[in-house]
C-alpha positions as a Markdown table, in Angstrom:
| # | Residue | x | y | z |
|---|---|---|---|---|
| 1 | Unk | 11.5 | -26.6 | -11.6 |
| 2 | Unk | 14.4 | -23.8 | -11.5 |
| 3 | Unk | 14.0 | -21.2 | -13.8 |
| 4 | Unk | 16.4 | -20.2 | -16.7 |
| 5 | Unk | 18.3 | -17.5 | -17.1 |
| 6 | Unk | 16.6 | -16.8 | -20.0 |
| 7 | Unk | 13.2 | -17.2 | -18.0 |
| 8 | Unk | 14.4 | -14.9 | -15.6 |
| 9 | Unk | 15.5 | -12.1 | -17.9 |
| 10 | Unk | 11.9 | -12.6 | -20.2 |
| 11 | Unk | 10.1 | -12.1 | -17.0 |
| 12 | Unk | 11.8 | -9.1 | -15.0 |
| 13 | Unk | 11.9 | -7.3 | -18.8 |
| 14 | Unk | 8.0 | -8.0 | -19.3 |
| 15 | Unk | 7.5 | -6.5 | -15.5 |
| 16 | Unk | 9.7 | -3.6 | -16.3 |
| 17 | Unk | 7.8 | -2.7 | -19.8 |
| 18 | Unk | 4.8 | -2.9 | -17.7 |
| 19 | Unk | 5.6 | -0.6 | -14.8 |
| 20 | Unk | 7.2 | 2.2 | -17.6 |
| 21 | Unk | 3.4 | 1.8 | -19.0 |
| 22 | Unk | 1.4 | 2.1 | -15.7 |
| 23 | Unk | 4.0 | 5.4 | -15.0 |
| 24 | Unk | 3.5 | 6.9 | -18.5 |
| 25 | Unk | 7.2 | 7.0 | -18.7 |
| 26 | Unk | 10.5 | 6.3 | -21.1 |
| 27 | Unk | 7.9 | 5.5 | -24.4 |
| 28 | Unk | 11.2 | 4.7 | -26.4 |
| 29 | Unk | 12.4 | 2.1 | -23.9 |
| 30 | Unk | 8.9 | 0.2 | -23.7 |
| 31 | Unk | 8.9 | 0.2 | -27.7 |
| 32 | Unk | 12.1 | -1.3 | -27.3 |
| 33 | Unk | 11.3 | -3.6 | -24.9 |
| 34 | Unk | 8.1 | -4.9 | -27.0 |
| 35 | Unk | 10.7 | -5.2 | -29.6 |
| 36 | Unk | 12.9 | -7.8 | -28.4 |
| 37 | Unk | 10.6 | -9.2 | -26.0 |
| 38 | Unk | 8.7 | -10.0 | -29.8 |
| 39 | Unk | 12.2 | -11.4 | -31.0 |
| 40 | Unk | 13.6 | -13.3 | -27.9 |
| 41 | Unk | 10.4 | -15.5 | -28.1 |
| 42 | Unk | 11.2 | -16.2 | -31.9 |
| 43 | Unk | 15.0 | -16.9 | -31.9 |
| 44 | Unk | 15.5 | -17.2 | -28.2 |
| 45 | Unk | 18.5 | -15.1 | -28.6 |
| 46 | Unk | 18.3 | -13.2 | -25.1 |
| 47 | Unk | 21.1 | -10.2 | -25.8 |
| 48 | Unk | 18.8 | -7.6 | -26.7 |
| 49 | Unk | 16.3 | -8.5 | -23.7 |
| 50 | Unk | 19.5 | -7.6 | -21.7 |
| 51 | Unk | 20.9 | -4.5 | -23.7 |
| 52 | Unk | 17.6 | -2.7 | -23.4 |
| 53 | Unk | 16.4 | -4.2 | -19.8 |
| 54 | Unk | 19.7 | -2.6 | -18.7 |
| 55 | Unk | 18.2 | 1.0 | -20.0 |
| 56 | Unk | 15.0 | 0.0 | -18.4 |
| 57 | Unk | 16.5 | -0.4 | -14.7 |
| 58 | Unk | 18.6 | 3.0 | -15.3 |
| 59 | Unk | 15.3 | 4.7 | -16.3 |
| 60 | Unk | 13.3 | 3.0 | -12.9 |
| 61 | Unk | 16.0 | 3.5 | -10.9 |
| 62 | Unk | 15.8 | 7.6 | -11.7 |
| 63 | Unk | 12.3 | 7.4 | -11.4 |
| 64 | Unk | 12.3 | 5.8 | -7.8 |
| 65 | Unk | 14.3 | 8.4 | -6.5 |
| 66 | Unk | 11.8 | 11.0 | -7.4 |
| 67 | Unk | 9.3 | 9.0 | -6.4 |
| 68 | Unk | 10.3 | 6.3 | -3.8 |
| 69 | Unk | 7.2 | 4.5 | -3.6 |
| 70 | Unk | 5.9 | 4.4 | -7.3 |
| 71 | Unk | 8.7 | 1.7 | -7.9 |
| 72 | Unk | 9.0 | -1.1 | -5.5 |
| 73 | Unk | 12.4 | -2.1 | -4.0 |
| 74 | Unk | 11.7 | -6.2 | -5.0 |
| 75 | Unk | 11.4 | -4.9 | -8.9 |
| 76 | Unk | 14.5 | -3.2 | -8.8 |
| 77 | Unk | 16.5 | -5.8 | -7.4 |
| 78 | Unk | 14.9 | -8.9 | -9.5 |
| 79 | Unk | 15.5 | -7.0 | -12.8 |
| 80 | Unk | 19.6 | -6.9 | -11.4 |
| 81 | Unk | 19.0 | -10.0 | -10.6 |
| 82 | Unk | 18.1 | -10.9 | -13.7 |
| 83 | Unk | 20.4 | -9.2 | -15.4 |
| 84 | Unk | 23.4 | -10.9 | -13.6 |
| 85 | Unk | 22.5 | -14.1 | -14.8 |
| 86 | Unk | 24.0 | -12.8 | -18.1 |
């Protein structure tokens, strides 16, 4: 079964709050991200899973190149991936 848009957007958004967690990073973003993650799954509107996933890749992407290998190279390019399917 493919996987929707939608799907794909929940999913690389859930990994991305996760990964700002494990780091101890960019507390406002993961707030956010609970945030509409919280109201995607009631209204299935997926804008705001988009608006702030976009801050989350700027804020992992800044991180990686600090620190290359705290940030894997297949999470960065599902959550553009992801994004793109906007």
């Amino acid at each position: 079964m493919a996987t929707s848009a939608n799907e794909k957007i929940e999913m690389a958004c859930v990994e991305a709050r996760e990964k700002l967690a494990q780091l101890g990073i960019e507390e406002k973003i993961q707030a956010e991200l609970d945030w509409v993650l919280g109201s995607f799954r009631n209204d299935q509107n997926s804008s705001g899973l988009y608006e702030i996933g976009a801050k989350a890749l700027k804020a992992l992407v800044k991180y990686k190149k600090d620190k290359p290998k705290a940030i894997t190279k297949k999470m960065i390019d599902e959550l553009e991936k992801a994004l793109k399917t906007k």
